[in-house]
N, C-alpha and C positions, 0 to 999 in steps of 0.2 A: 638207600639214601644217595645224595649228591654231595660226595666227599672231592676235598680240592689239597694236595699237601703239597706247602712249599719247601721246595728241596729233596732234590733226586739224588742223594747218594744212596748207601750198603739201607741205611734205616729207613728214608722216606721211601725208593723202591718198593723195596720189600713189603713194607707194610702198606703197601698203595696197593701192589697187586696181589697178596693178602685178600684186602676188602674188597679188590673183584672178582675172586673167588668166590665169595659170597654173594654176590650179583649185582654188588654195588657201584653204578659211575664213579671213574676215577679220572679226575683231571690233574696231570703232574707240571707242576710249573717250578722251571729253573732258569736259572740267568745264562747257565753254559751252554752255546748253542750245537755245538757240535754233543752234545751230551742227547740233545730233547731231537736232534735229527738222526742220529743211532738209533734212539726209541721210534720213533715216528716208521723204521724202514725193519721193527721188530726185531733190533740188533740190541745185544746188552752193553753197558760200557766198562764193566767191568766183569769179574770170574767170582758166580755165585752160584754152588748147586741150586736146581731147578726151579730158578727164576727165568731161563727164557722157556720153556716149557710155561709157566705161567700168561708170561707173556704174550706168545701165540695164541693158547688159549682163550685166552681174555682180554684179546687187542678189540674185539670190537666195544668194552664197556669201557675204553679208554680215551684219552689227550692228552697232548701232549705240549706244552707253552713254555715262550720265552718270559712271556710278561702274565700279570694276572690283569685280566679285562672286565668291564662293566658286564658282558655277555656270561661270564664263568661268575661272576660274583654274586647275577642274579640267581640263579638258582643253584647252588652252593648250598648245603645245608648243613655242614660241620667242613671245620679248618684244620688242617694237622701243619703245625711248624716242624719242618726237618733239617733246619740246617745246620751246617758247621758251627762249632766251637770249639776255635783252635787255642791252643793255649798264646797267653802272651807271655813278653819280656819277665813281668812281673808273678809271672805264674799260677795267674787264674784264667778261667774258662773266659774267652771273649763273647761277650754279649753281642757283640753291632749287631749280625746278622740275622739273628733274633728279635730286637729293635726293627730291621728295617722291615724286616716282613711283615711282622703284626702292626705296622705303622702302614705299612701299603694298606693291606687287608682293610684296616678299616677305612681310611679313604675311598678307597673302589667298592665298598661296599653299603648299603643303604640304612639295610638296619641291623642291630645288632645279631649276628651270627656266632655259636660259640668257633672260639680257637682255642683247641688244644696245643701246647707247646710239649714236643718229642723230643727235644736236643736236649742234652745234657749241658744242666746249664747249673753254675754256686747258687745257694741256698740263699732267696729273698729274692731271685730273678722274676720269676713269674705276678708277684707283689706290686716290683717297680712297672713290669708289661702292663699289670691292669691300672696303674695309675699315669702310663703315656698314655693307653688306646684310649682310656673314658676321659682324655681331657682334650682330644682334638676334635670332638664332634660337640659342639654347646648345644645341638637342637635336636640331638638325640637323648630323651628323657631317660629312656631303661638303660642299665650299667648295659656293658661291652662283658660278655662273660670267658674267661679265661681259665684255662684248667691247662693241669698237667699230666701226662701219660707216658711216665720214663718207658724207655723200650730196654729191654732185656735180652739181646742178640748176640748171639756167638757166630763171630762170622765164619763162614766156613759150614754152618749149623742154620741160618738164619729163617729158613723160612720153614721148617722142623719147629724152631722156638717162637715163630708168630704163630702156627696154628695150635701149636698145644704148649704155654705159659706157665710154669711153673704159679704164675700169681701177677694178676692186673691190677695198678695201681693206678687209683683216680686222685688227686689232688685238687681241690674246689675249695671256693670260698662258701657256697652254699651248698650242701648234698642233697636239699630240697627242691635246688629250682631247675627248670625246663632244661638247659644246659647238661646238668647232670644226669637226667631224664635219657636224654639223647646220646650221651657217651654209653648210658650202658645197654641201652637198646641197641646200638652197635657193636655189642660184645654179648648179645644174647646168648647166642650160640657157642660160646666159649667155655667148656667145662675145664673151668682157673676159678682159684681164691680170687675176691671182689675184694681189694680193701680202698674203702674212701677214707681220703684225710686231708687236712689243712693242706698248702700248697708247700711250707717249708718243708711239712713231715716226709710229702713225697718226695720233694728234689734231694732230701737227706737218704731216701732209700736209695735212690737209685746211686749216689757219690757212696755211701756207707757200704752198698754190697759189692762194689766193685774194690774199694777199700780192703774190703776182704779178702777176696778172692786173691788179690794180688800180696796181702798181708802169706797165707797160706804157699804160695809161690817162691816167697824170700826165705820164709821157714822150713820146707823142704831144701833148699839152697845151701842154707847154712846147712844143714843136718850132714849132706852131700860132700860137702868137704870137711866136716869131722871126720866120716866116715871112712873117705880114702887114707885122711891119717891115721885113726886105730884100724883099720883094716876089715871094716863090717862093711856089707851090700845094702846102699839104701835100697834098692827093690823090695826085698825082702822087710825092712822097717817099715815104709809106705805099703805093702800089702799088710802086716800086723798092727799099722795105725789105723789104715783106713774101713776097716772091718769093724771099727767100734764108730756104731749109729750117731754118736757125739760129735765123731769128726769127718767121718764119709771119706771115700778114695779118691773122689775128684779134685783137681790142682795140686793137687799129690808130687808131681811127676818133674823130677829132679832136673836140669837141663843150664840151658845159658841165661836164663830169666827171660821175663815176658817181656811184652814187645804192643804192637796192635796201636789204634788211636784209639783207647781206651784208658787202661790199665794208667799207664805215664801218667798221663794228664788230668786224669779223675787224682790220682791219690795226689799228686802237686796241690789242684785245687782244694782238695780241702785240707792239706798242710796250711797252704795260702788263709784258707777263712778263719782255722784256727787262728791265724798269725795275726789277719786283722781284729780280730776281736779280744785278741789278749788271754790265746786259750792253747799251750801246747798240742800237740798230735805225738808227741815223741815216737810213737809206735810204730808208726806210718812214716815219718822221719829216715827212723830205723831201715823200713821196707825199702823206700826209696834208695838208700846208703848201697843196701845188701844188695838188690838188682842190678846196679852202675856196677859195682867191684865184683860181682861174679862173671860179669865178661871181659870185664882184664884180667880177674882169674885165670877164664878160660883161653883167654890169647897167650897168654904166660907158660902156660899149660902147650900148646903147638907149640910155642917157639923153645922148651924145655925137649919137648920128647922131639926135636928135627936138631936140637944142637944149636938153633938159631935161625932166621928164615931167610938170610939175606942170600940172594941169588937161588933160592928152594921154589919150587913149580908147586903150590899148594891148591888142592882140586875143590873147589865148595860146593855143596849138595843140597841146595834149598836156599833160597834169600826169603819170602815171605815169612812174616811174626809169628804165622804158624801154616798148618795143611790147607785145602781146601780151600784157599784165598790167594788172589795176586798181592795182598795187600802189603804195602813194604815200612810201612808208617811206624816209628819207633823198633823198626825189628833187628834182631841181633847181628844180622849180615852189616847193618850199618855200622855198627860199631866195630866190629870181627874185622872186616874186609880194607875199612881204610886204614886202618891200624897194621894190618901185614904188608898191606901194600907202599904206609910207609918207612917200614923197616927193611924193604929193596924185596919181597918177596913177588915171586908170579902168577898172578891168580889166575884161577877158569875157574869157571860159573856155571851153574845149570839148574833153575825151575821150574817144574811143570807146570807153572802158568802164571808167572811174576818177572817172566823174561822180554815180554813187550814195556813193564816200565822199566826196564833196568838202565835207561838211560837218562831219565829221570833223578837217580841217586848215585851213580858209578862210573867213572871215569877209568883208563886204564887195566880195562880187567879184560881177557879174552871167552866170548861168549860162547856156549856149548851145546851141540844138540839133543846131546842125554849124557845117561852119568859114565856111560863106556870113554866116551870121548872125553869127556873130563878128567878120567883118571889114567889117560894115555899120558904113559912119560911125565905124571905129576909124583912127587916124592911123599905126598900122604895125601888120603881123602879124608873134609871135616866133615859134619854134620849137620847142619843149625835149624834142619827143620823136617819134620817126622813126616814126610810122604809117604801114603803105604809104598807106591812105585817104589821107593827107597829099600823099603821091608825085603821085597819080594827080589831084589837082585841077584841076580847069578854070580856069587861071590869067589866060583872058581875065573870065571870071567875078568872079575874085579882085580882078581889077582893079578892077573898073566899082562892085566893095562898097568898096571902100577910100576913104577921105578922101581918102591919099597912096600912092601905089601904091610903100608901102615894105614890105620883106620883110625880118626879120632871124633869119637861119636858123642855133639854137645846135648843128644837129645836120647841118648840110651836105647837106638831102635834095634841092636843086637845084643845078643847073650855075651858075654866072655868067653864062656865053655865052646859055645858054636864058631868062633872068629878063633879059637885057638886051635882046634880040627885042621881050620882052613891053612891055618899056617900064617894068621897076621898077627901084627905087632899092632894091640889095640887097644886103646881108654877111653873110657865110657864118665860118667858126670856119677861120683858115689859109687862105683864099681870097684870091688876085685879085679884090678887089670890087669893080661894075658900080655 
């Protein structure tokens, strides 16, 4: 097919050359121009395992635009919507740029072509889409068809989770007609659960499981700091939880809470739809609560075991919301790092690959080439984001850089037993701490 998807971030990307892996035309159209001229020179614009391998690969079934044109609209044969939806003031998912696209689209386009909508977007969005697109064309007799296709991407993981899906979710108004026909003939080849459903039911899966996940998140958290007060190892809890098939070991994993443009903004919004409609979420509520005060927990927590940080050289070890990502959007560094820095403390910094935006979010920090140098003459190293790199350090090394051979670890990537050999003074998130 002749697939065209608006908006090149982590999701349109990804799943754009996804489907030219499969030997499909892919035309990528974004407003950023310096985004669509990185692509064009088979550069990526951001840090995602093996999307530019993709890339090279399959740059000649590609394009790449600023605008969408009569020429790309002609033979177009399925639409993917990918664009942002950032939260607002009010704290729901913003539509506009969902509006504008599928309001281009069908202008520039002749006759009706489906558009699937990929953005995350509150529950009744795709509804109000088929009732802008089918009302600015009068001399188009057949509806404008509209579907939904949440995407399910762990960034960091992304394109692992476009070829093998845990479950593909169609959202249509008709699961009969040609539209629907064509989404899942695009997904032939994909051995994933198929589930078609109304257009709300979908947009609810994808806000519901994210829901979740990050519900699971805030509940290890809490657990976490029960734990350090009676003196039990969450590790050890989270492996005798997660063993029971009811609740699985995944998101398990005790730390400074999540982060990502996901997680936040999914659970606000449907805090948010409960609210409009007159329907608590209390649960969710909760989640949100628990996530904000477990990273002033954990700053309370440095600034407890240094005595206070004011005039303290404090070394950070990861700013992205998690591994394998630059991505710094919601993540715990944000919150961790201007908070020390304004209680008079001296930060250094260092990620293995979230250090070209760091100027983008961080004023006043001094920047670092690895984690040796970061821990030269700082009086503790924190944590905040589980690089294997991190795992794998030469901790006699770490030592002998250190002021104070203190280790304060928000994401539990060493043992206690092991950091206590070494000779540091170390706390981990729900640990037994050395």
């Amino acid at each position: 097919m002749n697939i065209t998807l608006i908006g090149v971030g982590y999701v349109g990307l990804v799943t754009g050359l996804v489907f030219s892996e499969k030997t499909h035309q892919v035309n990528f159209i974004d407003i950023d121009t310096k985004k669509i001229e990185l692509l064009k020179d088979a550069k990526v614009p951001f840090y995602e395992p093996q999307i530019e391998g993709l890339l090279i690969k399959n740059f000649d079934l590609l394009t790449f635009h600023t605008s969408l044109s009569q020429e790309i609209s002609s033979i177009t044969d399925i639409y993917f919507v990918c664009v942002g939806t950032p939260r607002t003031k009010e704290g729901q998912l913003d539509t506009k740029f969902v509006m504008t696209a599928c309001r281009e689209i069908v202008m520039k386009t002749e006759v009706p072509v489906p558009i699937v909508i990929k953005s995350t977007v509150p529950v009744g969005t795709c509804k109000r889409v088929w009732n802008l697109v089918n009302g600015l064309k009068d001399e188009v007799k057949e509806n404008w068809p509209i579907l939904f296709n949440p995407e399910f991407l762990r960034e960091g993981n992304a394109v692992y989770d476009s070829f093998y899906p845990e479950r593909i979710v169609i959202g249509t108004e008709n699961k009969e007609d040609k539209s629907t026909y064509i989404i899942k003939e695009l997904y032939r080849d994909w051995q994933a659960p198929l589930i078609i459903c109304d257009l709300e039911s979908a947009e609810l899966i994808k806000l519901a499981s994210n829901g979740f996940l990050a519900t699971k998140i805030s509940y290890i958290n809490e657990l976490a700091k029960l734990s350090e007060v009676i003196g039990v190892d969450i590790k050890k809890v989270t492996e005798g939880m997660g063993l029971d098939s009811r609740i699985g070991k995944k998101f398990l994993q005790a730390g400074v809470g999540y982060g990502g443009s996901c997680f936040p903004k999914d659970v606000e919004s449907l805090i948010t739809t409960g609210k409009n409609v007159g329907q608590s979420l209390t649960i969710l509520e909760a989640v949100q609560e628990v996530n904000y005060e477990q990273r002033n927990w954990f700053i309370n927590k440095i600034k407890n075991i240094l005595d206070g940080v004011t005039n303290k050289t404090i070394g950070i070890l990861g700013l992205s919301f998690k591994p394998n990502t630059d991505d710094l959007r919601y993540a715990p560094s944000l919150t961790v790092i201007p908070e020390l820095l304004k209680k008079g403390a001296k930060i250094k910094v260092y990620d293995p690959k979230a250090m070209g935006n760091i100027r983008d979010y961080f004023t006043g920090v001094i920047c670092c080439s690895n984690s040796y140098e970061v821990a030269k003459d700082s009086d503790c190293i924190v944590i905040l984001t589980e690089w294997e790199e991190f795992k794998n350090l030469s901790l006699e090394k770490l030592k002998t850089c250190l002021k104070r051979p203190i280790i304060i670890d928000g994401r539990n990537v060493f043992e206690p037993a092991r950091m206590k050999e070494y000779g540091f003074i170390y706390e981990g998130v729900g640990r037994r701490n050395v």
